[in-house]
Every structure is written in C-alpha cells, then in structure tokens.
C-alpha positions as CSV (number, residue, x, y, z in Angstrom):
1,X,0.0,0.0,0.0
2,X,1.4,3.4,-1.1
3,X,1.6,6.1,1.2
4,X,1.9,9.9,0.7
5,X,1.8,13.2,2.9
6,X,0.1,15.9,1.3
7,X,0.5,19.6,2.7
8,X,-2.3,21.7,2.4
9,X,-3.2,25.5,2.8
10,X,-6.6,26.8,2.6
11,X,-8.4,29.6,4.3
12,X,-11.2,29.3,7.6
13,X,-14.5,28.7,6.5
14,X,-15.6,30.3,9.0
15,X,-13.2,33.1,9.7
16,X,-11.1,33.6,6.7
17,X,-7.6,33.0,8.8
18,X,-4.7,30.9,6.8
19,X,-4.7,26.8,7.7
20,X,-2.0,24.4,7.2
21,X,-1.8,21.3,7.5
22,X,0.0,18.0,6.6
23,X,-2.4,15.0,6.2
24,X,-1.4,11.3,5.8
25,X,-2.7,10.0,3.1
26,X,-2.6,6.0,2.0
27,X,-5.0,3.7,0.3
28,X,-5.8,2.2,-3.3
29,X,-6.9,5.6,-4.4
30,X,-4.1,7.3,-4.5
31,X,-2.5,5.4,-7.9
32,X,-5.0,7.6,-9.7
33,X,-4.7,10.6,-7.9
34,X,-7.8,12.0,-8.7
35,X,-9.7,10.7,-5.9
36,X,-10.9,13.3,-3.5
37,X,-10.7,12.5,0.3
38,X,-12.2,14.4,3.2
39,X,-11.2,14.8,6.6
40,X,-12.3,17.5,9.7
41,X,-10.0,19.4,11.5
42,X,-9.9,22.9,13.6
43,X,-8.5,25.7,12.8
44,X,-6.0,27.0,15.1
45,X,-7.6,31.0,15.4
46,X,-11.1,30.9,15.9
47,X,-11.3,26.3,16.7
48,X,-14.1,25.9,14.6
49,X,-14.4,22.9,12.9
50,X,-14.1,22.6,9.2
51,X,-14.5,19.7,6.7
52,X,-11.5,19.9,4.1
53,X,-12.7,17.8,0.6
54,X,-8.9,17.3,-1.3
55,X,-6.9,15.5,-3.8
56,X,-3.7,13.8,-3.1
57,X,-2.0,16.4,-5.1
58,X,-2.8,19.1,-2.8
59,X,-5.7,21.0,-4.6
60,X,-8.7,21.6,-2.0
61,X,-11.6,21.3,-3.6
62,X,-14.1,22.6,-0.3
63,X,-14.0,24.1,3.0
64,X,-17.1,24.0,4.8
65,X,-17.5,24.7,8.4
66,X,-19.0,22.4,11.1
67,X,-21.9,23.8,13.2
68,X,-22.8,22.1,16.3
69,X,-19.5,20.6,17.7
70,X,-19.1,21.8,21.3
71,X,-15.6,20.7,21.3
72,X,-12.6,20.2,18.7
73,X,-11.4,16.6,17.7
74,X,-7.9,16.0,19.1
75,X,-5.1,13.0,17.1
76,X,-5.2,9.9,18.6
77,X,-2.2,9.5,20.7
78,X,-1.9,5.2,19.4
C-alpha cells in the first residue's frame, strides 16, 4: 500500500484566517490521484471545525465549516 503526505493550505471557513496542514494520506486511491478524500479538522484561530474535501495532489476542492460541535477533535495519541 502506497503512502503519501500531502501539505495543504486553505483559508477558515468560518473566519477567513490561513490553515495548514500535513495530512497522511494512504490507500488504493491514491494510484489515480484523482480521488478526492475528506477529513475534519480545527483551525488554530477561531477552533471551529471545518470539513476539508482534497486531492492527493494538494488542490482543495471545499472548506465547509461544522456547526454544532461543542468541542474540537484531538489525534489519537496510538
């Protein structure tokens, strides 16, 4: 299985500010390279909670902010 880290920069949806972020990406879908992937993380300025839709090649495709979570996602420390 092929694996690949992917930085990505992309405004707040919610309050404009500058994210980045460096996202592991592995999986059968990444020999095409065209398939989109989605993940949720915080941003650091205002911690609201935005989905991120991207291609392995670093293009975002949407930012959409999360309404009703009370509190942010943190990594899994395993």
């Amino acid at each position: 299985m092929q694996d690949m880290l992917v930085v990505l920069d992309f405004p707040c949806g919610s309050c404009g500010q500058d994210v980045n972020v460096t996202v592991k990406c592995s999986g059968n879908g990444l020999v095409l390279r065209s398939t989109a992937a989605a993940f949720s993380v915080a941003c650091p300025m205002c911690t609201v909670v935005n989905e991120v839709v991207f291609e392995p090649t670093g293009r975002v495709h949407q930012v959409t902010p999360l309404r009703g979570f009370g509190s942010c996602w943190e990594p899994s420390v395993n």
